[in-house]
Phi, psi and omega in degrees: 000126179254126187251124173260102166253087205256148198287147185291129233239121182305137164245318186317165178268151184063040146238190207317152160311153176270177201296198175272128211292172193264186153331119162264142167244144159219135192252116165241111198210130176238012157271130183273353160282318150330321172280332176257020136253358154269026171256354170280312168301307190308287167309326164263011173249010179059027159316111148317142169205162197202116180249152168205149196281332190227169189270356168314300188320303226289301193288327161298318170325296212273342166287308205268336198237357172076030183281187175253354186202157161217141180240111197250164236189127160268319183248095181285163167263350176261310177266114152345124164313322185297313207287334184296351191259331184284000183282324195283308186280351134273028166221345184223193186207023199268142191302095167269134189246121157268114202253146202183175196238337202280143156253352231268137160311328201269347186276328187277341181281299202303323180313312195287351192290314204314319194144000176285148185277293189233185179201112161255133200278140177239142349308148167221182173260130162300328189290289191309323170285253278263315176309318168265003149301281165008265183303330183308301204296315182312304158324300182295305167331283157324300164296345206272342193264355183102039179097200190273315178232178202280356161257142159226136167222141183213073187116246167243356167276133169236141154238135201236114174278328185286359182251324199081023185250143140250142194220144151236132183035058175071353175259151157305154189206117160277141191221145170296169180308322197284312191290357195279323214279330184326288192316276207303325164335287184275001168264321171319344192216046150292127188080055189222113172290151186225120176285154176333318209282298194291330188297287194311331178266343167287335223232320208248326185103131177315321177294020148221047158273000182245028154291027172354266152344355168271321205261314180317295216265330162314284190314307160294336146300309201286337144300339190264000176279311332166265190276150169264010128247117172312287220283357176224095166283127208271334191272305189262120179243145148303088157263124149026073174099350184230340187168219170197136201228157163257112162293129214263146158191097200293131161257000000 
């Protein structure tokens, strides 16, 4: 079951516009008492919301509806909570919050391993889930803009988004739209490994997420554009079996 809920809207004629519609959330929750009081919270903080019972729901819900946030629930009756999130995270990057009963250290370590942003504990506070949305959403905001400001810098590599420039040690680098987009992809989430999987569906688009080999030889231009040894690179790092990160150092 998928629930579309949307916050409530002025209708009558002549009163105010109405506001700028809010955040979608979508909550994957099969307790229905967990749901109707974060859809009461959600919804009087002007939150858009979308519930789903299972982590199928959950996860088609999250190909169809766009959201800005997800509040995932670990123990679903069809999926493990971990695997909906490595399910999530190899295609998006959108801030997921895990709400749970399990509190046990090592379920808060593997959620956050998996790919979770935060982790709330169940009983909780409203004060407290919507505050840490806040910062989700804020975090997500920011990458979504190249960081807090329009520059990234790291070493001798700059990236300037609001110009569209990249420069090492003050000269221009020209890089083609793919290799550029490669680049800002992974300078938006410096010092984040980002897997084969996410880079390619961010930078190519999903019909080339098992396109492995688009990303190997991009990736070797840009090095070779980039670094002064392509083959021991200070910037675009390897990590081993999973992806690549940009080392970050904002100025």
């Amino acid at each position: 079951m998928i629930d579309d809920t949307a916050s409530p809207q002025p209708s009558a004629a002549g009163d105010a516009p109405a506001p700028t519609p809010g955040p979608v959330i979508i909550v994957i929750e099969d307790e229905p008492d967990i749901r109707r009081f974060l859809r009461a919270a959600l919804l009087s903080n002007g939150y858009r919301l979308v519930e789903a019972t299972t982590g199928q729901e959950g996860l088609q819900a999250a190909e169809t509806r766009q959201p800005d946030l997800i509040i995932l629930d670990l123990g679903l009756p069809d999926l493990d909570g971990l695997e909906v999130i490595r399910r999530l995270r190899a295609w998006t990057a959108v801030p997921i919050i895990v709400l749970s009963a399990k509190g046990q250290e090592p379920v808060k370590v593997a959620a956050l391993d998996a790919g979770a942003d935060d982790y709330v504990a169940k009983p909780f506070g409203v004060s407290e889930l919507l505050a840490r949305m806040r910062v989700s959403l804020r975090h997500a905001d920011r990458s979504a803009q190249g960081g807090a400001t329009p520059i990234l810098a790291t070493g001798d590599l700059q990236v300037d988004f609001a110009q569209r420039r990249v420069r090492v040690k003050g000269k221009d680098v020209h890089l083609t739209p793919i290799e550029y987009r490669l680049l800002t992809t992974l300078a938006k989430h410096a010092g984040k490994v980002l897997t084969r999987h996410q880079l390619l569906t961010e930078v190519w688009g999903r019909a080339y997420a098992d396109q492995a080999h688009y990303l190997h030889v991009h990736m070797a231009q840009l090095r070779r554009k980039l670094e002064s040894n392509p083959t021991r690179p200070r910037y675009l790092l390897t990590e081993p079996g999973v992806g690549y990160r940009l080392v970050g150092e904002e100025a």
